[in-house]
C-alpha positions in Angstrom: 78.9 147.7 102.9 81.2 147.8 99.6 81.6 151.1 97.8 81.5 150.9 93.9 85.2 152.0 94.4 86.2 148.7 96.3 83.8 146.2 94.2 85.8 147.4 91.4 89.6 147.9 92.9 90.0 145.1 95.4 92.3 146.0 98.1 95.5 144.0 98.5 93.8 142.4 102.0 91.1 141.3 99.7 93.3 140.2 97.1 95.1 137.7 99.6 92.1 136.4 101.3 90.8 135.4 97.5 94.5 133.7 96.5 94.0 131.8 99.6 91.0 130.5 99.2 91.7 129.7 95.4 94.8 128.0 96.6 93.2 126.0 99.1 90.1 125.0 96.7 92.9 123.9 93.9 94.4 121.8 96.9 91.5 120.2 97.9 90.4 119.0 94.2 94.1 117.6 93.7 94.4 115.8 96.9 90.5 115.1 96.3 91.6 113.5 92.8 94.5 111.8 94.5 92.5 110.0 96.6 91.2 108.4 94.4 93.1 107.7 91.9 93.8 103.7 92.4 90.6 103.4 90.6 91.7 105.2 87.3 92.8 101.8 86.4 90.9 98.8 85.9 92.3 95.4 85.4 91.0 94.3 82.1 89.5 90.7 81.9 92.9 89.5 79.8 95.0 91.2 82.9 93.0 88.9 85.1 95.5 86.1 84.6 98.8 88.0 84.0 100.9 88.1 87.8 104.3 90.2 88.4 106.8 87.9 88.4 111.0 88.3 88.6 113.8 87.3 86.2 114.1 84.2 87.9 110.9 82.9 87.6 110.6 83.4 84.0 113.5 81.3 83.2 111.7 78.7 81.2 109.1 81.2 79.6 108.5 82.7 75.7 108.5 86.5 75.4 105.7 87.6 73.9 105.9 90.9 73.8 107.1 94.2 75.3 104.8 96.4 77.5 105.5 100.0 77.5 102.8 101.8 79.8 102.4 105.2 81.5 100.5 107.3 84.0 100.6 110.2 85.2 103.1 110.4 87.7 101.8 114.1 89.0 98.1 116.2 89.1 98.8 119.8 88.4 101.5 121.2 90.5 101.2 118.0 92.9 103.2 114.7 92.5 101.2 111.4 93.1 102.7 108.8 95.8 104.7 106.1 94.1 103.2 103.2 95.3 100.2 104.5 94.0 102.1 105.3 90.7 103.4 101.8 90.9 100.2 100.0 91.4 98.7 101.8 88.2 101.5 100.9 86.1 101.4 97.3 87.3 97.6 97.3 86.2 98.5 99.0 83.5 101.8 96.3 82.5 99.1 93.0 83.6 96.5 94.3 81.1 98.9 95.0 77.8 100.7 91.7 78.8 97.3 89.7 78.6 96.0 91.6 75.5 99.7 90.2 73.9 98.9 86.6 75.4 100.9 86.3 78.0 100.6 85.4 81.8 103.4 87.4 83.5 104.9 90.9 83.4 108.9 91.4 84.7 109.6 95.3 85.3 112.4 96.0 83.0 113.1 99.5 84.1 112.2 101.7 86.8 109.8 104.3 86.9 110.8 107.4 84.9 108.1 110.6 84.6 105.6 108.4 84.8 106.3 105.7 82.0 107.7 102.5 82.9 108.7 98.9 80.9 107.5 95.4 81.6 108.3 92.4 79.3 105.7 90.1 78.9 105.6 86.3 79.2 103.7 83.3 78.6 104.6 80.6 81.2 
């Protein structure tokens, strides 16, 4: 049974045992949220038609625009897996490259905190 005296002045035992738990409970609900994040970002009807494509393949296409998208790239104190980052930016580059009228997206930088480029084509 707790005394008033301990209810009110956790020991430092006690005090661990609760950082714990908080720590684990913070875990869970980041890796939770991790989990599920591919489905943060939907492809929009317009990013329906808009594929990845290369430098190569765009040789004979008009620039319509430039795509400059971002995501978070962590969730509190944990980072998020880069193909997952990746993917998101990807869906991210396909639906501001349809909303601009084009049908392809070319990466045209890498991924830097979370924010990457994409020009965008119409082929």
């Amino acid at each position: 049974m707790l005394t008033l005296h301990t209810a009110l002045h956790p020991t430092t035992s006690q005090q661990t045992t609760h950082h714990k738990r908080l720590a684990q409970v913070l875990m869970v609900g980041a890796l939770a949220l991790g989990a599920c994040s591919s489905s943060w970002v939907q492809v929009t009807p317009e990013g329906q038609g808009v594929r990845v494509a290369t430098t190569q393949d765009i040789a004979s296409c008009t620039r319509v625009g430039t795509a400059n998208v971002n995501a978070m790239d962590n969730i509190g104190f944990v980072q998020r897996g880069a193909a997952r980052l990746q993917e998101e930016l990807i869906s991210l580059a396909r639906n501001e490259g349809g909303r601009l009228g084009g049908n392809r997206v070319v990466p045209e930088s890498t991924i830097e905190n979370g924010r990457q480029t994409f020009g965008a084509f119409r082929c």
